[in-house]
VEXPAGU-621499 format. One record per atom (N, C-alpha, C): x, y, z; residue number from 1. Coordinates in Angstrom, 2 decimals. Last residue first. Layout:
! VEXPAGU-621499
      px      py      pz pos
       X       Y       Z NUM
...
//
This chain:
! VEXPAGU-621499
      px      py      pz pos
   -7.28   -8.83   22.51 187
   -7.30  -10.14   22.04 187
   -8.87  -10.62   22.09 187
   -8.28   -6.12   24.40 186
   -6.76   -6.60   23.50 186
   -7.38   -7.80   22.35 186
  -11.65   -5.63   25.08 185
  -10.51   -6.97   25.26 185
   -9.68   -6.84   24.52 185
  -12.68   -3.03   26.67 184
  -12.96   -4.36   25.41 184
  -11.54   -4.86   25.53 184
  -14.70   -1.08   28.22 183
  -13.51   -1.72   28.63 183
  -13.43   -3.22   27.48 183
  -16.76    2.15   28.23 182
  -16.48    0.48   28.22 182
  -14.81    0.41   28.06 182
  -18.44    4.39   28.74 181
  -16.96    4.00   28.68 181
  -17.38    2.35   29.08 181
  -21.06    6.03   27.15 180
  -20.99    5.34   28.15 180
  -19.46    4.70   27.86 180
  -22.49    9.70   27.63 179
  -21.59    8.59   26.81 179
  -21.49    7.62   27.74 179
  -24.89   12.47   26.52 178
  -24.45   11.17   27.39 178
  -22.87    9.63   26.65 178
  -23.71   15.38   24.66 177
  -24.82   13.62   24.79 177
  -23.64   13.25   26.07 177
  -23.14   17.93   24.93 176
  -24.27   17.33   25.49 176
  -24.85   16.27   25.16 176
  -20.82   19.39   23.89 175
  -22.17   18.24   22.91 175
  -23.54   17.84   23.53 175
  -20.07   20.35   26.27 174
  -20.20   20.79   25.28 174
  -21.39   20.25   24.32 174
  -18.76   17.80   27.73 173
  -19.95   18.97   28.27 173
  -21.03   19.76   26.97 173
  -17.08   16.96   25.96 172
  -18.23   16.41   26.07 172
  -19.22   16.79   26.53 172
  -15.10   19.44   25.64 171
  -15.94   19.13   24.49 171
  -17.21   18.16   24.89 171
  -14.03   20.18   28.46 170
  -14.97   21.23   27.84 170
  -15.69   20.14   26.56 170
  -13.52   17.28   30.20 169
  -13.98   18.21   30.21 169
  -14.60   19.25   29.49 169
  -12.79   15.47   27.84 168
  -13.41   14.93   28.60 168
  -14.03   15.93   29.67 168
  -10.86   16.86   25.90 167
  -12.82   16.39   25.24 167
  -13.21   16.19   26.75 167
   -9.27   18.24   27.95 166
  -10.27   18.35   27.15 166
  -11.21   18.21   26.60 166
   -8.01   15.18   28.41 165
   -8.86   16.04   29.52 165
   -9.47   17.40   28.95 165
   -6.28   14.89   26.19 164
   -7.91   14.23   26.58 164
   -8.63   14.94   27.36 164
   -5.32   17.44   24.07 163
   -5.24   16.58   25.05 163
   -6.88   16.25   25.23 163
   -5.33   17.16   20.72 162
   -6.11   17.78   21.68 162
   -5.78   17.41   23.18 162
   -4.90   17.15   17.44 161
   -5.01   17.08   18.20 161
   -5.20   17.36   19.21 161
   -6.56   16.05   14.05 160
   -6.25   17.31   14.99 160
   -6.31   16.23   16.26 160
   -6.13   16.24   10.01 159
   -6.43   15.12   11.45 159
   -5.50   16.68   13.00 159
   -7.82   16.13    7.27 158
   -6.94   16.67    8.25 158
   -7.21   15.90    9.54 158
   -8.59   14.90    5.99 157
   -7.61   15.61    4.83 157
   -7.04   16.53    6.07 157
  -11.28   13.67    6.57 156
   -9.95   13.14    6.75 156
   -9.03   13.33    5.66 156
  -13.40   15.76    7.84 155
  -13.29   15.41    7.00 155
  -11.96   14.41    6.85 155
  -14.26   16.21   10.62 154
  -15.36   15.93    9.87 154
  -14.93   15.70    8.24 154
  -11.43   16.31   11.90 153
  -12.64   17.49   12.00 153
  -13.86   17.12   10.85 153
  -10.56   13.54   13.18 152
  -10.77   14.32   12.15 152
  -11.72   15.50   12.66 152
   -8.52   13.19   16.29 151
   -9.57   13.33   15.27 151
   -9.81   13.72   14.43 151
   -6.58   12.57   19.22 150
   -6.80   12.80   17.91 150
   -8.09   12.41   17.44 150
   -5.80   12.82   22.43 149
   -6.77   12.34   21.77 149
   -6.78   13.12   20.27 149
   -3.02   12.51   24.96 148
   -4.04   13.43   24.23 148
   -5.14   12.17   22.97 148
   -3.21   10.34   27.48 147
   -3.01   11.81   27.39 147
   -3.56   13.10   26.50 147
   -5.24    8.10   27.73 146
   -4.48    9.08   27.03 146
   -4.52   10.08   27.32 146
   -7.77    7.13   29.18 145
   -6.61    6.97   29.91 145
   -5.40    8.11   28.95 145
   -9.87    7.22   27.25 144
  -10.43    8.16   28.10 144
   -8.75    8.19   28.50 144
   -8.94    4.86   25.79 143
   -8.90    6.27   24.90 143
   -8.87    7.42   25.52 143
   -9.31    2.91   27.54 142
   -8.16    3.48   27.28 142
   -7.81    4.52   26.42 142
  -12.63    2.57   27.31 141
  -11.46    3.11   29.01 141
  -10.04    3.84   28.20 141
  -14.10    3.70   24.33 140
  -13.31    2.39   24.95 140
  -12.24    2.96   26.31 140
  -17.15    4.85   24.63 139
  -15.80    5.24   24.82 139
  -14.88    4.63   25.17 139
  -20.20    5.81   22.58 138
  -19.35    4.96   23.65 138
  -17.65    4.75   23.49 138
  -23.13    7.90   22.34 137
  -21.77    7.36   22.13 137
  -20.95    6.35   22.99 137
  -25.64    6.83   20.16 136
  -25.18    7.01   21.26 136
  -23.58    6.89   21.36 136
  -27.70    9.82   18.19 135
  -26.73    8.97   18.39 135
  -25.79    8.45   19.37 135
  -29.52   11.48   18.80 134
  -30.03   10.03   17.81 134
  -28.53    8.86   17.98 134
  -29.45   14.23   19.15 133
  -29.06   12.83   19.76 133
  -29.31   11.50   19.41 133
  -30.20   15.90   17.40 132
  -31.43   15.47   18.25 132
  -31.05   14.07   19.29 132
  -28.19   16.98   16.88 131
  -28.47   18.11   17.78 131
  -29.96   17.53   18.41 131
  -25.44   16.39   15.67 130
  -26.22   15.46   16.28 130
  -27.06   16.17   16.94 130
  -23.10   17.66   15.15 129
  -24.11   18.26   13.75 129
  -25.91   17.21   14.49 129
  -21.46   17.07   16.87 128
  -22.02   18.50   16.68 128
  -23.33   18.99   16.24 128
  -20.52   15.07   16.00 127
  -21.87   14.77   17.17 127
  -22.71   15.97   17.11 127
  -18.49   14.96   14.51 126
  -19.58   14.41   14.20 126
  -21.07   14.96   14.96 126
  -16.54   14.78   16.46 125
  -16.73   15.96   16.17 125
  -18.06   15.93   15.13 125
  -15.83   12.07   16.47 124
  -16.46   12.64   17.52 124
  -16.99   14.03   17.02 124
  -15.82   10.42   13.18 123
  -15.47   11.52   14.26 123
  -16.14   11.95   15.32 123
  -15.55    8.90   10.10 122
  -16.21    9.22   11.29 122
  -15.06    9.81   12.39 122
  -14.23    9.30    7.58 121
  -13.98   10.82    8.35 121
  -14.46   10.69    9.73 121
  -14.78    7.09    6.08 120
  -13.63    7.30    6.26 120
  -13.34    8.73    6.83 120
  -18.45    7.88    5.31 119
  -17.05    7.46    5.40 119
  -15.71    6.93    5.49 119
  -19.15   11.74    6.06 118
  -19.03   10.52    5.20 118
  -18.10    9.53    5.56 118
  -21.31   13.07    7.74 117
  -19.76   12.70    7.93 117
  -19.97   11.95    7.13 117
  -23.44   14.79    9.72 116
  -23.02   15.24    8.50 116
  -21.53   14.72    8.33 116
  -24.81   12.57   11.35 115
  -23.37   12.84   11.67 115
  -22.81   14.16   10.94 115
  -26.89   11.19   10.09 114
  -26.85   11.59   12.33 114
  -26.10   12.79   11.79 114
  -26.73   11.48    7.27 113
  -28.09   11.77    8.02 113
  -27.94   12.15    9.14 113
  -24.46    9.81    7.39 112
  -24.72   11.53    7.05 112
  -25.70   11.67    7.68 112
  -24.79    7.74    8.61 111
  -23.75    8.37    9.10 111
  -23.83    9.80    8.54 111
  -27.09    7.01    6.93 110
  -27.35    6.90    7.72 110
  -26.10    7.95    9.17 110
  -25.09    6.13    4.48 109
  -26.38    7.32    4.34 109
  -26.78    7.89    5.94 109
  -23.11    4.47    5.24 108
  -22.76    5.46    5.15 108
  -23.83    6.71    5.29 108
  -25.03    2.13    7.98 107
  -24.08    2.48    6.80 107
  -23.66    3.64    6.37 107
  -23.23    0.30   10.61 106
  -24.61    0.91    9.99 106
  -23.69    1.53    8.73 106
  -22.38   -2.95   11.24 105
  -22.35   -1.57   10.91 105
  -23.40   -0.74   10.36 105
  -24.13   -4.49   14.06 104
  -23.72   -4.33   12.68 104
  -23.42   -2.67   12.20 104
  -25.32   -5.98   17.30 103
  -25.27   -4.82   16.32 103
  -23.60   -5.58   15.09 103
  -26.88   -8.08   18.38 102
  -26.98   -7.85   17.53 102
  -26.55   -6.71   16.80 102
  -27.81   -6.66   21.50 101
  -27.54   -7.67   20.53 101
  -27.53   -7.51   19.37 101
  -27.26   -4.37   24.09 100
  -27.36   -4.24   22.59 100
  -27.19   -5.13   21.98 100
  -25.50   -3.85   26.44  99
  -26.71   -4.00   26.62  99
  -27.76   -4.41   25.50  99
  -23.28   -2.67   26.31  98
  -23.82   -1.83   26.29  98
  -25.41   -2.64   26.25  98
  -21.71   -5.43   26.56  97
  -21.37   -4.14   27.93  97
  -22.56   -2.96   28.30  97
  -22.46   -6.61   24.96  96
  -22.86   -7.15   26.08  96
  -22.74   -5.79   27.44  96
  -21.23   -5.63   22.84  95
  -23.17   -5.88   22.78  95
  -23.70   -6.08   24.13  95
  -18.38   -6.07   22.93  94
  -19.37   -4.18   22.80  94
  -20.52   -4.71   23.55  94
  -18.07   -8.65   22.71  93
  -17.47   -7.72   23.90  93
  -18.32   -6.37   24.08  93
  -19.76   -9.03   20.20  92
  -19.70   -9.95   21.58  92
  -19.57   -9.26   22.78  92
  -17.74   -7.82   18.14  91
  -19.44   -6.96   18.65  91
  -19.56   -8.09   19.75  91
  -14.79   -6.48   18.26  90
  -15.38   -7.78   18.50  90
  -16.91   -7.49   18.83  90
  -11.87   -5.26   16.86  89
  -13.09   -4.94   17.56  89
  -14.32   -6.40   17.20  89
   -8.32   -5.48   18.06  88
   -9.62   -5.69   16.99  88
  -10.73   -5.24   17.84  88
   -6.89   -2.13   18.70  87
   -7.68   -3.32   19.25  87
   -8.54   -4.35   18.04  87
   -5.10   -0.31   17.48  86
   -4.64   -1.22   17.20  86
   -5.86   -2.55   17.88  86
   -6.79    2.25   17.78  85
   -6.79    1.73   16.59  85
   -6.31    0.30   16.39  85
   -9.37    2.50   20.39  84
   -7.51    2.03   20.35  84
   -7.76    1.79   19.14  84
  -12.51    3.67   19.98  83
  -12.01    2.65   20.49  83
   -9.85    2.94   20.20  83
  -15.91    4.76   20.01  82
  -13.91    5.54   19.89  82
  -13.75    4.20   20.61  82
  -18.75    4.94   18.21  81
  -17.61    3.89   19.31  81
  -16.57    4.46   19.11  81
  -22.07    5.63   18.20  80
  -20.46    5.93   17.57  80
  -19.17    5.34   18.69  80
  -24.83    4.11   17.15  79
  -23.66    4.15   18.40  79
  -22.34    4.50   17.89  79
  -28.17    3.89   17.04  78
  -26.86    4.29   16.47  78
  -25.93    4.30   17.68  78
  -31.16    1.99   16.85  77
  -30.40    2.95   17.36  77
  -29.12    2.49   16.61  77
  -32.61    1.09   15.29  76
  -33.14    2.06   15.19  76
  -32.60    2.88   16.44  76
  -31.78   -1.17   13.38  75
  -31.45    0.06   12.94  75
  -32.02    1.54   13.29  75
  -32.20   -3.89   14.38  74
  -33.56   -3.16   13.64  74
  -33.36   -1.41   12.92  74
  -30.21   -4.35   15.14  73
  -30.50   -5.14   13.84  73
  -31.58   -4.34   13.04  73
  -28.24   -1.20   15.80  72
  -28.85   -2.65   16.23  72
  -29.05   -3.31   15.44  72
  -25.11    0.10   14.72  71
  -26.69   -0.09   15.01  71
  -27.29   -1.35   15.51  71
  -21.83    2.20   14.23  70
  -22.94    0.95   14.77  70
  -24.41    1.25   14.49  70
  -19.06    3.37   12.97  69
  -20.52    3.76   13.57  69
  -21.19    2.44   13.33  69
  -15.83    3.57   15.08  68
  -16.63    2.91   14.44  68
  -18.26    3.85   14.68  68
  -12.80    5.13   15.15  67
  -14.25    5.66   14.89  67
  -14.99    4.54   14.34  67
  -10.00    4.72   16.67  66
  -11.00    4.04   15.44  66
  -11.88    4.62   15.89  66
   -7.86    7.86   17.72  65
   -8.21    6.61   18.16  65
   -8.78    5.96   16.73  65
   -4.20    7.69   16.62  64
   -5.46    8.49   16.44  64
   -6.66    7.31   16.83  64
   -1.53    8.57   19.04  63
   -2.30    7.32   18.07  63
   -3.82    8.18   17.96  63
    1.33   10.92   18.53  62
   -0.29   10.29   19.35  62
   -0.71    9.51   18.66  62
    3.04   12.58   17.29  61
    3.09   11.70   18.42  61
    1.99   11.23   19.39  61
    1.94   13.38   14.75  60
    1.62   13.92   15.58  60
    1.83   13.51   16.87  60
    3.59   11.84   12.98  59
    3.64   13.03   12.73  59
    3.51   13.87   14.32  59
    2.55    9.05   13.96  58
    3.90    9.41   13.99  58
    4.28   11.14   13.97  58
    0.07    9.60   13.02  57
    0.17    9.52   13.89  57
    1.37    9.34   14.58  57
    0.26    9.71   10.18  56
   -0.47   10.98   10.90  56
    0.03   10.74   12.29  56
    1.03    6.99    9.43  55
    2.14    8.36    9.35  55
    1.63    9.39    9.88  55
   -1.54    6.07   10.61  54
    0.16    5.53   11.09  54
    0.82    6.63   10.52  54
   -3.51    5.76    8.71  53
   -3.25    6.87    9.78  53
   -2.01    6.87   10.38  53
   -3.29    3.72    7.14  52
   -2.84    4.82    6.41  52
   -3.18    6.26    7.56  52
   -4.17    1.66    8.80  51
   -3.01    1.69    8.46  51
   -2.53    3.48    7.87  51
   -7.30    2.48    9.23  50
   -6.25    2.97    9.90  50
   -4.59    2.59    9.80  50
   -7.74    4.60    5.96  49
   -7.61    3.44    6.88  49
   -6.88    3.65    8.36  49
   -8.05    6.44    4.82  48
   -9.43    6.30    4.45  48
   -9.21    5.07    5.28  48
   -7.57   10.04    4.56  47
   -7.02    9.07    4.93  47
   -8.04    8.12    5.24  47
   -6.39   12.24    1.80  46
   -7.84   11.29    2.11  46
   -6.76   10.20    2.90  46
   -3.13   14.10    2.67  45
   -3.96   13.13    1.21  45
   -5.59   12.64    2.34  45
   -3.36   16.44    5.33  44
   -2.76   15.43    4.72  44
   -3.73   14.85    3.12  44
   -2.10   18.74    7.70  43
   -3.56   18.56    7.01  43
   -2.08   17.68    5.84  43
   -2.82   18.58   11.74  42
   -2.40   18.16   10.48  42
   -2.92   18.05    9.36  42
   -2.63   20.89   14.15  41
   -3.24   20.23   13.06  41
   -2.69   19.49   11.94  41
   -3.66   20.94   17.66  40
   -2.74   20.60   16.65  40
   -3.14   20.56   15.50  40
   -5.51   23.22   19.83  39
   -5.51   22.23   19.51  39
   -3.78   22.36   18.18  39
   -7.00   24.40   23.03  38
   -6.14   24.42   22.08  38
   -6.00   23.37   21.29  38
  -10.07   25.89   23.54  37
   -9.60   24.59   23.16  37
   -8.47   24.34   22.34  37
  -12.40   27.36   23.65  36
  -11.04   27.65   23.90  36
  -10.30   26.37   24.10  36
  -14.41   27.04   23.10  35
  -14.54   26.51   24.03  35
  -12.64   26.63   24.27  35
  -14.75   28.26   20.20  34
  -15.76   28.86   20.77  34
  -15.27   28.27   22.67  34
  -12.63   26.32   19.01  33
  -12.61   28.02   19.01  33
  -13.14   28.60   20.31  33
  -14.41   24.54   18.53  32
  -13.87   24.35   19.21  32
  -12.81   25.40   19.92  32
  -16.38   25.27   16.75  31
  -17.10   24.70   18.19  31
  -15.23   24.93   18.87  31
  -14.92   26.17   14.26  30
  -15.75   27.42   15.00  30
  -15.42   27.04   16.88  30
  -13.67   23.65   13.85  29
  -13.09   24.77   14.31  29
  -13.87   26.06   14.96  29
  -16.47   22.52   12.91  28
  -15.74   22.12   13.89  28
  -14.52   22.87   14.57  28
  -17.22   24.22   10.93  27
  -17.99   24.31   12.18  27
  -17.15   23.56   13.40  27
  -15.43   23.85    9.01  26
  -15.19   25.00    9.85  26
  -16.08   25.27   10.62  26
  -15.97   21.16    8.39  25
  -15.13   21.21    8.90  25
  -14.64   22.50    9.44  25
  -18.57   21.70    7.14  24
  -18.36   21.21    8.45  24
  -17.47   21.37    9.32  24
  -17.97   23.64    4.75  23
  -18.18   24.11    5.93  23
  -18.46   23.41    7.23  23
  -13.98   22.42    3.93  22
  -15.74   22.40    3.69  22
  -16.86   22.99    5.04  22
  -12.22   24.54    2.15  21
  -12.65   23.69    3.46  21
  -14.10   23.35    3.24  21
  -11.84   26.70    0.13  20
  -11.47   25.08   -0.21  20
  -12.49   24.21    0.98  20
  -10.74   28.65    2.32  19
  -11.11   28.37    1.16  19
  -10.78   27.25    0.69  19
   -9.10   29.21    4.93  18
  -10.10   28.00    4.73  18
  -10.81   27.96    3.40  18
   -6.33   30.30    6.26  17
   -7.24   30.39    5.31  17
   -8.20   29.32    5.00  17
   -5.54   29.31    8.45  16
   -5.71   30.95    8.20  16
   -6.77   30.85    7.07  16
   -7.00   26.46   10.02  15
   -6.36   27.31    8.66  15
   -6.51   28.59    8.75  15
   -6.62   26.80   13.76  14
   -7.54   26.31   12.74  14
   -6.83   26.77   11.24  14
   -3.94   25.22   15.89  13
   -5.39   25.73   15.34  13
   -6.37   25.50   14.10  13
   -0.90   24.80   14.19  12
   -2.04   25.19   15.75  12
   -3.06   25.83   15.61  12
    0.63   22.18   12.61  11
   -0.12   23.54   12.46  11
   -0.68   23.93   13.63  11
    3.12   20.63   11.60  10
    2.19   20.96   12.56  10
    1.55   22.52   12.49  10
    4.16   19.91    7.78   9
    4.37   20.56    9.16   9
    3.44   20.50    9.86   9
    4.06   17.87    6.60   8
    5.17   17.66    7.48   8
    5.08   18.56    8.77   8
    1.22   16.56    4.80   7
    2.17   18.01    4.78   7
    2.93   18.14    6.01   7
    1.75   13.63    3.56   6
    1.45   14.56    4.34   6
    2.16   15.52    4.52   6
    0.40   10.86    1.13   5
    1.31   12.22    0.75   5
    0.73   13.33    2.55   5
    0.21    7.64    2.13   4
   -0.11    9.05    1.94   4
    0.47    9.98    2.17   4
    1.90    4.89    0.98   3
    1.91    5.48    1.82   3
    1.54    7.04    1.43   3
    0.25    2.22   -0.66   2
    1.39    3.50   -0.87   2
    1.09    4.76    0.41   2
    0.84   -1.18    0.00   1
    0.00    0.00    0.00   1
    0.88    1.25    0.00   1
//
């Protein structure tokens, strides 16, 4: 696999210039602006795996967490999952913690519809655009345990960082959904 073209340097904050950007992604700088929230930036090629996050994440000396989006069978709840990029992910371990049989990925339409996110961009920063909550979130322990926490801003042509105690203070306050932290198995 060919390793994605990234622009080397760290950036702080948001683009001076944002022409080009798309306006999610300058709602996500607005929100996070708005909560004084320092942050890192990297802006890079479409990163559409998590192998092909590995040079973002060297860049930025942090692992960027996995963004999975979920549903039940009947599809009539949603669940955005931050999990460790390197964990597999096992629905057994999730279904049981959160109470939920049977979940499957949900699909892309459905990730616009909650999220305004296509993808290969899911994101916490997603949630923003979540303003009826439709979507639940859940937080693998060791993502909460990091120091800092990476993400796309709603598109993956850039990836940002943040310490944790941030989202975990001003940004989750912020969104106002409920989240629930689980604990999933290495192996």
């Amino acid at each position: 696999m060919e390793e994605p073209r990234i622009d080397k340097t760290i950036y702080t904050g948001r683009p001076e210039n944002t022409e080009g950007r798309l306006e999610k992604e300058i709602a996500v700088y607005d929100f996070l602006d708005s909560l004084g929230i320092e942050y890192k930036r990297a802006d890079h090629e479409a990163l559409m795996t998590m192998e092909a996050c590995e040079a973002v994440d060297q860049l930025l000396g942090a692992q960027i967490c996995k963004n999975l989006f979920l549903c039940n069978r009947q599809k009539t709840d949603f669940y955005l999952l931050l999990m460790p990029g390197e964990k597999p992910f096992k629905t057994k371990f999730l279904s049981k913690q959160i109470g939920t049989a049977r979940l499957s990925f949900a699909d892309g339409e459905q990730m616009e519809e909650y999220l305004n996110i296509t993808p290969g961009s899911l994101s916490l920063m997603g949630l923003i655009f979540d303003r009826e909550k439709k979507v639940h979130l859940v937080i693998d322990k060791e993502v909460l345990d990091e120091e800092y926490f990476g993400c796309h801003p709603c598109i993956n042509t850039s990836t940002l960082l943040m310490k944790t105690s941030d989202v975990k203070e001003k940004i989750l306050p912020a969104l106002g959904h409920e989240y629930q932290v689980v604990e999933l198995p290495t192996e």
